[in-house]
C-alpha positions in Angstrom: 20.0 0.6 -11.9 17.8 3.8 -11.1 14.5 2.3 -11.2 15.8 0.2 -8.9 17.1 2.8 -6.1 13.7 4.3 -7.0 12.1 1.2 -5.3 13.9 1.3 -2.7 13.1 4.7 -1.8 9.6 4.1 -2.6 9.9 1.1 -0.1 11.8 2.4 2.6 8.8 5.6 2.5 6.3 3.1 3.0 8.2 1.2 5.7 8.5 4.8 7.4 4.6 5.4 7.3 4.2 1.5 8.9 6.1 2.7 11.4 3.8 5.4 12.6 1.6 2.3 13.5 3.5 1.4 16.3 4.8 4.9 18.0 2.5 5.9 20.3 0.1 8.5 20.2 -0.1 11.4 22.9 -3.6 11.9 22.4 -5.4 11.8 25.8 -9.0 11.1 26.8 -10.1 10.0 22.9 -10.2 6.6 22.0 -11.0 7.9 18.1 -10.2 10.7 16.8 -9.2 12.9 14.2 -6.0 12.7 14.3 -6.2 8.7 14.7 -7.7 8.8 11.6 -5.7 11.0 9.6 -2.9 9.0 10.4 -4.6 5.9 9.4 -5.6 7.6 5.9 -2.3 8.5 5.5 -0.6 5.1 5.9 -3.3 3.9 3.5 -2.3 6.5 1.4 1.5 6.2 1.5 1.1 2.4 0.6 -1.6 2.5 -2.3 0.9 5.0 -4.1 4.2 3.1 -2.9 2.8 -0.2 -4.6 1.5 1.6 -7.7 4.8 3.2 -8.1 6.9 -0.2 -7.8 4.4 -1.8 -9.8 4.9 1.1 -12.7 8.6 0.8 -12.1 8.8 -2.5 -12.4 6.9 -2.5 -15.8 8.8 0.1 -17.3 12.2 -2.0 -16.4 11.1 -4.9 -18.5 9.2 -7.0 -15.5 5.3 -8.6 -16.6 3.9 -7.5 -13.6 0.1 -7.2 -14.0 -1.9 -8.5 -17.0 -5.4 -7.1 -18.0 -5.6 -8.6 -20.9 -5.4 -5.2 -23.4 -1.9 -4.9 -24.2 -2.7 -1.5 -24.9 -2.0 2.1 -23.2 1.4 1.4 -22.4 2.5 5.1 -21.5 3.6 6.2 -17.7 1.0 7.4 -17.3 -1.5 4.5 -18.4 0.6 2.1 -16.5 1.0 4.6 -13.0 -3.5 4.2 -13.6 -3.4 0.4 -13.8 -0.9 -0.1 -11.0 -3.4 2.2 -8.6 -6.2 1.0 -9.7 -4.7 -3.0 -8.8 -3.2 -1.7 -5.9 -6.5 -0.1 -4.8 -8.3 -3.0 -5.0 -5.8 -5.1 -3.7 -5.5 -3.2 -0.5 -8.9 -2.2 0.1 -10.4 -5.8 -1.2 -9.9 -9.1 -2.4 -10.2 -7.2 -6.2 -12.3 -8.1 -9.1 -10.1 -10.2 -11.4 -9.9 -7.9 -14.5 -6.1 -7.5 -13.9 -4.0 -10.3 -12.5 -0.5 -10.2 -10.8 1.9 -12.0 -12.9 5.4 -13.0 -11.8 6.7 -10.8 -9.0 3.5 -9.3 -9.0 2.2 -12.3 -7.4 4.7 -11.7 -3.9 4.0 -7.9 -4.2 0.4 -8.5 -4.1 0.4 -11.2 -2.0 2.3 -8.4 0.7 0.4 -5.5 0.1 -3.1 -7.9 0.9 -1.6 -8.6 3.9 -1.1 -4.9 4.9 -4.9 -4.4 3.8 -6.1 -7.2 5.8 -3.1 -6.6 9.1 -3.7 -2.6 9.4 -6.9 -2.3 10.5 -6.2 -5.1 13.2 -2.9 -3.4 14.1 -5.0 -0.2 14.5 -7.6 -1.2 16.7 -5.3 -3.5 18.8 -3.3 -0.3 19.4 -6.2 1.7 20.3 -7.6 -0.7 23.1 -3.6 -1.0 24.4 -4.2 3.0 24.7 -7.2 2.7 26.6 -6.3 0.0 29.0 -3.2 2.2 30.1 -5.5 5.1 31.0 
């Protein structure tokens, strides 16, 4: 029943960082900045680790999640690697195909490419909403 509060708290932290997305910003005169983009590397962030550690949790409570084929390397550890590494590439791309999603994986992938993909929009929607109000 813990790993199961943990992904929820691992959840509702990524939910939080979402949310940043769509308070606005105070900054004045700048259409990008720095503090645009550290916001937007830390969203990325909070969500590449989020889906590594459900992924991880997941695995370690029994779930096939993602299948790369080894079967080997099964510690915390090895598992925490895998999950970043999918989740990485699943977020950033359209991956390579060395690990597939299996099971539940499948949804939690299919979720976290739609962040990958809806961010950036999201972002530079918000940005030209900025401007226009100036």
């Amino acid at each position: 029943m813990s790993v199961y509060f943990a992904i929820a708290v691992v959840s509702v932290c990524m939910l939080m960082s979402l949310r940043t997305l769509f308070l606005p910003y105070n900054i004045k005169g700048k259409w990008v900045s720095y503090e645009y983009f550290l916001s937007l590397a830390f969203i990325y962030l909070t969500l590449l680790i989020g889906f590594s550690l459900i992924y991880t949790l997941l695995e370690i409570n029994g779930f096939v999640v993602l299948d790369d084929g080894l079967g080997v390397g099964r510690t915390f550890l090895n598992r925490f690697m895998r999950g970043l590494y999918f989740s990485g590439m699943t977020l950033f791309s359209v991956g390579y195909g060395e690990i597939v999603p299996v099971g539940i994986g499948r949804v939690l992938a299919l979720i976290e490419a739609f962040f990958g993909f809806a961010i950036p929009a999201v972002f530079v929607t918000k940005t030209f909403m900025e401007v226009e109000k100036e």
